[in-house]
N, C-alpha and C positions, 0 to 999 in steps of 0.2 A: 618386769618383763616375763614372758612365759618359758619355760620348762627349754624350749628350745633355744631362745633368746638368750638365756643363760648359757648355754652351752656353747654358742658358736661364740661367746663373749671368752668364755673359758679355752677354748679352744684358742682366739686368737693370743691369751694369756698364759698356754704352755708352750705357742709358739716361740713367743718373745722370751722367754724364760728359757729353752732351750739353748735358742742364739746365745742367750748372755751367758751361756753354761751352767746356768743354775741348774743343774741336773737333778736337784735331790726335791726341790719344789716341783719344777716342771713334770717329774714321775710321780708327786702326789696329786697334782692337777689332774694328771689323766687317770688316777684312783679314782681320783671322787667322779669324774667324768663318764666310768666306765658304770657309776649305779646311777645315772642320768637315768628318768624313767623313758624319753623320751629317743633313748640307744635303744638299736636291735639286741639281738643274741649276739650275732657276729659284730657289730659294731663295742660292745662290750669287753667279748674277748680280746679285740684288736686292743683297746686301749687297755686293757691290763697287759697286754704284750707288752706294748710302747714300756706301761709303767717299769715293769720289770728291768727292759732295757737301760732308763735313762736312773734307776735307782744302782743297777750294775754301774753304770759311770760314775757315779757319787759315790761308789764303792759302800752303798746300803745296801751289806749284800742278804740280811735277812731279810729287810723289806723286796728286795728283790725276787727271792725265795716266796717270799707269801703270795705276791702278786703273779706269779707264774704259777703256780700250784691252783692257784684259785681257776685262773686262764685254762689249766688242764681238766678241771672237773667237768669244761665244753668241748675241749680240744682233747683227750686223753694218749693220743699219739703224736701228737705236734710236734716232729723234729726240733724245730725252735725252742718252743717250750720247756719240749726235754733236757734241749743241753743248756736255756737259762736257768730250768731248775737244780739241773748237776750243778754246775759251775758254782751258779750262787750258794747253793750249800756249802759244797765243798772250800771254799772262800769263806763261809761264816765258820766252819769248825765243825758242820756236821756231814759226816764222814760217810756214814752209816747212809743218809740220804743222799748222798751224791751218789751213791757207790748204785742205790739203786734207782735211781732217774739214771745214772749213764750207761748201764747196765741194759735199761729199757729202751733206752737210744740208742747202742749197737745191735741191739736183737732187730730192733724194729727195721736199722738200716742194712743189715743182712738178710732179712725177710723179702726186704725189696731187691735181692741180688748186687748191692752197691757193698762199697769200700768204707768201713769206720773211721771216720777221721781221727788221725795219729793224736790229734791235741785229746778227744774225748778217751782214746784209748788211756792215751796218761793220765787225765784225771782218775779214770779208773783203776791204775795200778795206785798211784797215789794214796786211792783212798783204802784197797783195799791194807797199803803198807800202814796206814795210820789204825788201822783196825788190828791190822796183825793176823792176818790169815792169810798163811801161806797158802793152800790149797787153791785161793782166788789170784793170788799175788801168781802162778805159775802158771792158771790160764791167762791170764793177761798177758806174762811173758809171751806164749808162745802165738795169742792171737797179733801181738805185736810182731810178731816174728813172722808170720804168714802174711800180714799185711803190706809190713814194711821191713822188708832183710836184711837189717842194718847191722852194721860190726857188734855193738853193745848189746843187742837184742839176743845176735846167735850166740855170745859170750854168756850172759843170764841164763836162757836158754840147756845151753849146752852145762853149765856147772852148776846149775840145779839136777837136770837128769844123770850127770856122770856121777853127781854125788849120792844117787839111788843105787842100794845093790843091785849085782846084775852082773849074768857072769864073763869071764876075760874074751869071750869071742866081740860079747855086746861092747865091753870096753876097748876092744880093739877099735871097733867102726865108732866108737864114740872121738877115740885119738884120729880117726883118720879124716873125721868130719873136721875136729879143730885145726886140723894141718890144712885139709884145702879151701878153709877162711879165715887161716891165717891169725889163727888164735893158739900155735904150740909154741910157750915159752920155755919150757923145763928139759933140759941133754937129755934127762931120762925118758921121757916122753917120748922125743924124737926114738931113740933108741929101740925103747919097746916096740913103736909103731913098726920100727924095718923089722924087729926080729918076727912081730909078729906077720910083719908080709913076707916075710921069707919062709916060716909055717905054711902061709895060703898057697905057697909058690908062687907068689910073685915078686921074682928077685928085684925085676926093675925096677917095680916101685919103691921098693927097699932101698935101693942105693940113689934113689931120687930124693926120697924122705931123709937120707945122712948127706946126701951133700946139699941139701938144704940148710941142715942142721948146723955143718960146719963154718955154712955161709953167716949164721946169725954173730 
């Protein structure tokens, strides 16, 4: 059969292959599919998409990695692409490239004025904790924290920067931020916080901040 013949035969042979879940055949199907000579450019690309995808399900996640990398040498920005190629890295162990395909992925989804999705952000901190570079590990924090204002975020957040020198005016508003989201466990905290709002003159909040305190 000719060039094309083969192909729609293959094709109805990664359909059925998918059905049956054989995900790890089915995505080398659309590998071999995708250097069909008789694929466009974009018909290529797509099927290294596919591949990538259905090699994630079989949790081939370097094969998955390779075929999305390949897909991005046509697609160089391909939201998709990016975060099958984070993902799958960061799932095979390499840390180092997830950190930047996902990296590539929020820049590019911030360029567009949108919202970083919470899942790529964590891959991001993840990877950068598995590296061990804090410096990366605390913009993540805090783009997490702008993103999405979640208790754990401002608590990271906040006891990374309080744990920075800096002097007792800054650590005042640092105690007053954890007081009004609800992250002041320690008497003395609460404490300092009134005495140092009684400093500002402002009594009330002072005696707002200790009968809070007594309430805990």
């Amino acid at each position: 059969p000719s060039s094309y013949a083969r192909d729609k035969i293959d094709e109805f042979k990664a359909y059925v292959l998918t059905q049956q879940h054989k995900y790890a055949e089915a995505g080398a199907l659309f590998e071999q599919r995708a250097r069909s000579a008789s694929a466009s450019a974009d018909e290529r690309t797509d099927r290294l998409t596919k591949a990538s995808q259905l090699y994630m399900r079989a949790k081939q996640y370097e094969k998955s990695a390779r075929a999305a990398e390949t897909a991005l040498e046509k697609r160089p920005n391909d939201p998709v692409l990016l975060e099958l190629a984070g993902q799958s890295k960061y799932l095979a162990g390499d840390f180092r490239g997830a950190a930047a395909r996902i990296a590539q992925l929020v820049a590019a989804t911030q360029r567009k004025g949108r919202q970083p999705q919470e899942a790529a952000l964590q891959i991001l901190l993840n990877s950068y904790f598995q590296l061990k570079d804090r410096q990366q590990i605390a913009q993540t924090w805090e783009m997490l924290l702008r993103h999405y204002p979640k208790p754990e975020y401002w608590r990271n957040v906040l006891e990374l920067r309080s744990a920075q020198p800096h002097s007792k005016r800054v650590d005042f508003y640092y105690l007053a931020l954890k007081f009004d989201v609800g992250m002041l466990d320690d008497p003395a905290d609460y404490e300092a916080l009134a005495l140092g709002a009684i400093d500002l003159g402002l009594p009330e909040d002072a005696l707002r901040v200790l009968e809070t305190g007594l309430r805990r």
